[in-house]
OpenMM code with the backbone's topology and positions (N, CA, C; nanometers):
from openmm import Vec3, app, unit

residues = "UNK UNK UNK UNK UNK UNK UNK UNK UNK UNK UNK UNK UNK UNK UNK UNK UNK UNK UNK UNK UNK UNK UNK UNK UNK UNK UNK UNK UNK UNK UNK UNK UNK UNK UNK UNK UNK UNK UNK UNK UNK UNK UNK UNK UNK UNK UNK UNK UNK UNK UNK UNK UNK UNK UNK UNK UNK UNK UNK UNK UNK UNK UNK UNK UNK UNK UNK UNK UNK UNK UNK UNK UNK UNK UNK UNK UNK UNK UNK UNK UNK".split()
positions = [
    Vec3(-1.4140, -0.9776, 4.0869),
    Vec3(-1.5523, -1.0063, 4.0607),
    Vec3(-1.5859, -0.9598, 3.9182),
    Vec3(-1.6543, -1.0697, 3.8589),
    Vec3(-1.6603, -0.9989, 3.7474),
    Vec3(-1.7784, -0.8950, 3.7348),
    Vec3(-1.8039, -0.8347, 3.5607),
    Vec3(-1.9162, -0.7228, 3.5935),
    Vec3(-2.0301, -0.7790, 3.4724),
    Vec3(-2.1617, -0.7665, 3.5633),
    Vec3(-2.1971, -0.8601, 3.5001),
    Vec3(-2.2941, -0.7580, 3.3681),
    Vec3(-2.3302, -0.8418, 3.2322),
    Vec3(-2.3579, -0.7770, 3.1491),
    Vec3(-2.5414, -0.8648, 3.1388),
    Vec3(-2.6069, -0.7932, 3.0424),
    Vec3(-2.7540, -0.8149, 2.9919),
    Vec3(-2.7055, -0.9233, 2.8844),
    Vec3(-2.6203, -0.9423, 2.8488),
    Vec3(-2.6325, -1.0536, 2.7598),
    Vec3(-2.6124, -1.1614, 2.7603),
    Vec3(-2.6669, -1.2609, 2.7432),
    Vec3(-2.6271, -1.3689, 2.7776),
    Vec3(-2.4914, -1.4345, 2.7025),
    Vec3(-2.4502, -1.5739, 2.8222),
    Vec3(-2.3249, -1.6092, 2.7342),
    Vec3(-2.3528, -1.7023, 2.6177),
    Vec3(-2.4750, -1.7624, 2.5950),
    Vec3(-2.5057, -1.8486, 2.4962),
    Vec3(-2.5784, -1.7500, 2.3841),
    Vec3(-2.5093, -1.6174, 2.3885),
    Vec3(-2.6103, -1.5680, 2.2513),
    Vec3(-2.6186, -1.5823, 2.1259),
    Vec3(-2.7026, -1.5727, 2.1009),
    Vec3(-2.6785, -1.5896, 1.9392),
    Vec3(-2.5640, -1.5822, 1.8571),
    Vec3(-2.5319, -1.6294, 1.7363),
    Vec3(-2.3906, -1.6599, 1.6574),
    Vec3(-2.4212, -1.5724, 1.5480),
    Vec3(-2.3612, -1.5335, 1.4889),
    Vec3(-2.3420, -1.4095, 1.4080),
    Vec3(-2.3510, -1.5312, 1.2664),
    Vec3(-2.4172, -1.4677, 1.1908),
    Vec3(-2.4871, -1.5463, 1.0566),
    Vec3(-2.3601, -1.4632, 0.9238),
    Vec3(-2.3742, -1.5190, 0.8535),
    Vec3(-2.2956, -1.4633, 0.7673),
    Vec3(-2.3709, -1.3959, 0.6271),
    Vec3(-2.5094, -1.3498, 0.6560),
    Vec3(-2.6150, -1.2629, 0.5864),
    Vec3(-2.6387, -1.1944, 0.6258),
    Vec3(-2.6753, -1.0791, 0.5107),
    Vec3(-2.6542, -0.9418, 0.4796),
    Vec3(-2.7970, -0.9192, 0.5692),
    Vec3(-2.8136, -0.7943, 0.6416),
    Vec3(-2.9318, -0.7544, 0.7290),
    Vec3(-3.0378, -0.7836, 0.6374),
    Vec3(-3.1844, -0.8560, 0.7032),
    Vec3(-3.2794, -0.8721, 0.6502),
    Vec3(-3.2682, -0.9569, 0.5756),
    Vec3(-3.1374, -1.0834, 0.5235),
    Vec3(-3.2156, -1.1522, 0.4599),
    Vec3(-3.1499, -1.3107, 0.5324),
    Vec3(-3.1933, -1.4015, 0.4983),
    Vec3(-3.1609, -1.5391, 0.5543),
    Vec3(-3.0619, -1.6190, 0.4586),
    Vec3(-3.0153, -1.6924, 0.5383),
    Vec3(-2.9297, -1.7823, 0.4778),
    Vec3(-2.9838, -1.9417, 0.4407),
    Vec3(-2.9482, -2.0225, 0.3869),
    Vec3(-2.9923, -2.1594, 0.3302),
    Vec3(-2.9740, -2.1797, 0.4707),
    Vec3(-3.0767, -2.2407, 0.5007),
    Vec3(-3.0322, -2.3525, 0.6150),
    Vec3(-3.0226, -2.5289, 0.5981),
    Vec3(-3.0022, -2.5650, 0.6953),
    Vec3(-2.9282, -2.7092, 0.6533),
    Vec3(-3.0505, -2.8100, 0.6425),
    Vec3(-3.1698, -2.7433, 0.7033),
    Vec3(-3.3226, -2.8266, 0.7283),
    Vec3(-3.3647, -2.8181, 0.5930),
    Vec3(-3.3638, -2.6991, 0.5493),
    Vec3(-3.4534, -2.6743, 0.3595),
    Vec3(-3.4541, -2.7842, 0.2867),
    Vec3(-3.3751, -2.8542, 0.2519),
    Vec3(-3.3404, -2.9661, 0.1479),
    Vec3(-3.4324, -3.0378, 0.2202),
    Vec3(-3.4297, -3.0743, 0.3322),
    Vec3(-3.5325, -3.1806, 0.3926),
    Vec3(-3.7220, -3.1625, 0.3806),
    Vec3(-3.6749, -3.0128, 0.4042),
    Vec3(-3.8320, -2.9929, 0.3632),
    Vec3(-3.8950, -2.9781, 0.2716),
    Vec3(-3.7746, -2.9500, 0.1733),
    Vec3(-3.8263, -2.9783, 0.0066),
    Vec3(-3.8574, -3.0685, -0.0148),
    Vec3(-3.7783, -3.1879, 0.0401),
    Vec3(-3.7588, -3.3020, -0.0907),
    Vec3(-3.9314, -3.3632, -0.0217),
    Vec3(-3.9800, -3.3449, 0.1525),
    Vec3(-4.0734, -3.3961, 0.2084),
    Vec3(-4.1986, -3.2819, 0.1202),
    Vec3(-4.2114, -3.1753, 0.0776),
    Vec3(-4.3222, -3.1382, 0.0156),
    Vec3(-4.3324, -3.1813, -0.1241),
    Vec3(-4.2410, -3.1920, -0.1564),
    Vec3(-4.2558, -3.2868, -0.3236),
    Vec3(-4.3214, -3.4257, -0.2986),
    Vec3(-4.2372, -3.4960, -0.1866),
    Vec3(-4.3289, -3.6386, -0.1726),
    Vec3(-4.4433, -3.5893, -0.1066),
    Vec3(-4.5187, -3.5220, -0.0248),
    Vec3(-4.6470, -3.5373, -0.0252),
    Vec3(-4.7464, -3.4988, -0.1282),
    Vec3(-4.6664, -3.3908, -0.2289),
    Vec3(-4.7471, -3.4237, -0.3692),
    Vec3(-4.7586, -3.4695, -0.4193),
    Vec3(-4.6849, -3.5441, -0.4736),
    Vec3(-4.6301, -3.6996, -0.5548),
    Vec3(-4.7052, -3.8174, -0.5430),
    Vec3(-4.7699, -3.8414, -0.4055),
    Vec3(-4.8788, -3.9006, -0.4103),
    Vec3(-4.9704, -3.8498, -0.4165),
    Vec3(-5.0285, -3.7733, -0.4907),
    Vec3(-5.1514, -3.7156, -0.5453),
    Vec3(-5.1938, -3.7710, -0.6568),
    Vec3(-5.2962, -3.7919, -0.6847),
    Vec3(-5.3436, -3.8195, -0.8291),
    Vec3(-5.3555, -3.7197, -0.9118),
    Vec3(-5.3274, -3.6171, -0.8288),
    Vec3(-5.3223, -3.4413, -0.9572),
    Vec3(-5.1615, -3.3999, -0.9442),
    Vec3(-5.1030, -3.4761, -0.9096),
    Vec3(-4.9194, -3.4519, -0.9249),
    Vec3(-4.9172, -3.4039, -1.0830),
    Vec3(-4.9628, -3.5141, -1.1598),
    Vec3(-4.9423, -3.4490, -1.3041),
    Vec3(-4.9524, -3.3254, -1.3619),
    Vec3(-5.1205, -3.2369, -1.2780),
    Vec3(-5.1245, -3.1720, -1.3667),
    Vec3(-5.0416, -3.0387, -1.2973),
    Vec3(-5.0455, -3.0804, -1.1541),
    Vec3(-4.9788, -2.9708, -1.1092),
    Vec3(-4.8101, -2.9393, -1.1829),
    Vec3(-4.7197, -3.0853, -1.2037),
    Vec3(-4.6499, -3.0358, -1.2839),
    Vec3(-4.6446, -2.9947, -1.3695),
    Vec3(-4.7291, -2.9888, -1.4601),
    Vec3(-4.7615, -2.9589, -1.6028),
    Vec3(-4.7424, -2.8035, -1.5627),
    Vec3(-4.8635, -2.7702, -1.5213),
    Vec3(-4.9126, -2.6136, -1.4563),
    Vec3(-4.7675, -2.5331, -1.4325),
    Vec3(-4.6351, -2.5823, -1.3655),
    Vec3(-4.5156, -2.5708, -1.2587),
    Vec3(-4.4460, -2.4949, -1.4295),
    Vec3(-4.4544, -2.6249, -1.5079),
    Vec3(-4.3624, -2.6296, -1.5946),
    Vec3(-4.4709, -2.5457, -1.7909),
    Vec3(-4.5800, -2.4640, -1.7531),
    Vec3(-4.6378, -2.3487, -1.8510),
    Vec3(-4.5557, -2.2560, -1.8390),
    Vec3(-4.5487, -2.1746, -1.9064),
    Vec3(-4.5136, -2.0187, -1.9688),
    Vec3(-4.6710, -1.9683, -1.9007),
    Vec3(-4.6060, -1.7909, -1.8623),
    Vec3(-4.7588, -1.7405, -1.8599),
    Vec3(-4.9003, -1.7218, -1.9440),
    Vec3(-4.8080, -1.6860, -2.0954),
    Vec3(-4.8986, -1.7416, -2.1784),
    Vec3(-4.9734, -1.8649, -2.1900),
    Vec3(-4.8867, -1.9680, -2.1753),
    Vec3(-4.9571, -2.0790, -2.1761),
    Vec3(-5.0856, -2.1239, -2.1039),
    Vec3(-5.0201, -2.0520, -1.9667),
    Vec3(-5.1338, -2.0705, -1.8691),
    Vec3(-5.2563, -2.0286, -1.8909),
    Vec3(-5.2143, -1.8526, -1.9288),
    Vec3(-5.3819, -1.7705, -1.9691),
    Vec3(-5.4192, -1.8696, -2.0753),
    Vec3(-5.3986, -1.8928, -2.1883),
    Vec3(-5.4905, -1.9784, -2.3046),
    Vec3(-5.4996, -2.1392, -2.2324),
    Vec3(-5.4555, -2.1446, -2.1343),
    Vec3(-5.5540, -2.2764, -2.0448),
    Vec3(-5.7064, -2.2315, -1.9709),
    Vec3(-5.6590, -2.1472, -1.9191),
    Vec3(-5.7803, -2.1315, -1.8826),
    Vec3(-5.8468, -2.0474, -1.9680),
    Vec3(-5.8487, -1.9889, -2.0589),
    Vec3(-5.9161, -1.9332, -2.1760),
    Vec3(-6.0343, -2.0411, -2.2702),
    Vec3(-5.9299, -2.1728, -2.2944),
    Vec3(-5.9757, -2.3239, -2.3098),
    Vec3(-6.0784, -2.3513, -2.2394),
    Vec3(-6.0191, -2.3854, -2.1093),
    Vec3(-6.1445, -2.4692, -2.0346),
    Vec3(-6.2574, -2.2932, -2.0358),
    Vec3(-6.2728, -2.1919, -2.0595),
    Vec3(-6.3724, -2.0822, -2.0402),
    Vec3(-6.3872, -2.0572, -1.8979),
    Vec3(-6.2664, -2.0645, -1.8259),
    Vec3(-6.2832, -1.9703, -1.7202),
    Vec3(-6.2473, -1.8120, -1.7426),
    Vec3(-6.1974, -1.8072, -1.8406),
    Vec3(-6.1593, -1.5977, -1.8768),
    Vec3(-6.2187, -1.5783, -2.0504),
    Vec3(-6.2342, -1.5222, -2.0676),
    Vec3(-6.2303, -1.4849, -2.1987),
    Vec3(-6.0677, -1.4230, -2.2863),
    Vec3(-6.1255, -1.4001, -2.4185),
    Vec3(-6.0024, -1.3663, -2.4650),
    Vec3(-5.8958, -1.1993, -2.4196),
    Vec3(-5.9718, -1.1112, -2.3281),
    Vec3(-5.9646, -1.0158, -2.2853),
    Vec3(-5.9223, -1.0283, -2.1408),
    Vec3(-5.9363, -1.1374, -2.1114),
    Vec3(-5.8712, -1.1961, -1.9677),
    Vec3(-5.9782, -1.1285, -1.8465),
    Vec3(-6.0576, -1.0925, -1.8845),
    Vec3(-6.1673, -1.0843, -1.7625),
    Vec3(-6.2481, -1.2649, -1.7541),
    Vec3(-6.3031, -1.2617, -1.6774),
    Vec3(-6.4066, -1.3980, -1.6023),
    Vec3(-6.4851, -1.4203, -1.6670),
    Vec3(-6.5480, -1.5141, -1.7245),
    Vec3(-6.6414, -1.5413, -1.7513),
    Vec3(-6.7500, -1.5243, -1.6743),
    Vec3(-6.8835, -1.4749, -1.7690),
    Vec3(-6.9894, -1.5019, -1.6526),
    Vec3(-6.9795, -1.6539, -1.5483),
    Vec3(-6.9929, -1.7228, -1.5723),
    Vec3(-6.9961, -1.8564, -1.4448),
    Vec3(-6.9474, -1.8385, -1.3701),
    Vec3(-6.7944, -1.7665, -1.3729),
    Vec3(-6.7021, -1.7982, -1.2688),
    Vec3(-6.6790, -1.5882, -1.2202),
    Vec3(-6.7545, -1.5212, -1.2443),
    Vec3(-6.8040, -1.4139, -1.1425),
    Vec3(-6.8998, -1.4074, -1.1046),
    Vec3(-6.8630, -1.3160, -0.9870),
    Vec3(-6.9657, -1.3253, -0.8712),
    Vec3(-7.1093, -1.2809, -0.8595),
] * unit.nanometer
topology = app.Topology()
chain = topology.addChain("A")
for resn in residues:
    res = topology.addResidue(resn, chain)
    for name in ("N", "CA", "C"):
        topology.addAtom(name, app.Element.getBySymbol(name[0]), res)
């Protein structure tokens, strides 16, 4: 007779990553390439790439431009509370 144990026989498969972190899985690519196409039809795809593809600098003197921060990088009055 055998002796029976708490674990089951379908348990989990031993991953080949280091504790705490995950491995690529085989779905990712799929869900990438599907969140790019639902941006892609956006009519703001552009600027979001644009935005993707700034330097941080770049970014602060964008919005420095349009006067959402000043040159000190605090808010403008309009856009605090």
């Amino acid at each position: 007779m055998k002796k029976r144990t708490s674990r089951s026989t379908s348990g989990r498969k031993r991953t080949s990553s280091r504790s705490g972190t995950s491995g690529r899985m085989a779905g990712m690519d799929a869900a990438e390439e599907a969140e790019k196409a639902s941006y892609a039809d956006s009519p703001w795809a552009y600027i979001v790439e644009n935005i993707r593809k700034m330097t941080p600098e770049e970014f602060r003197e964008s919005l420095v431009q349009a006067g959402i921060v000043d040159q000190n990088g605090e808010l403008t009055p309009t856009y605090r509370r």
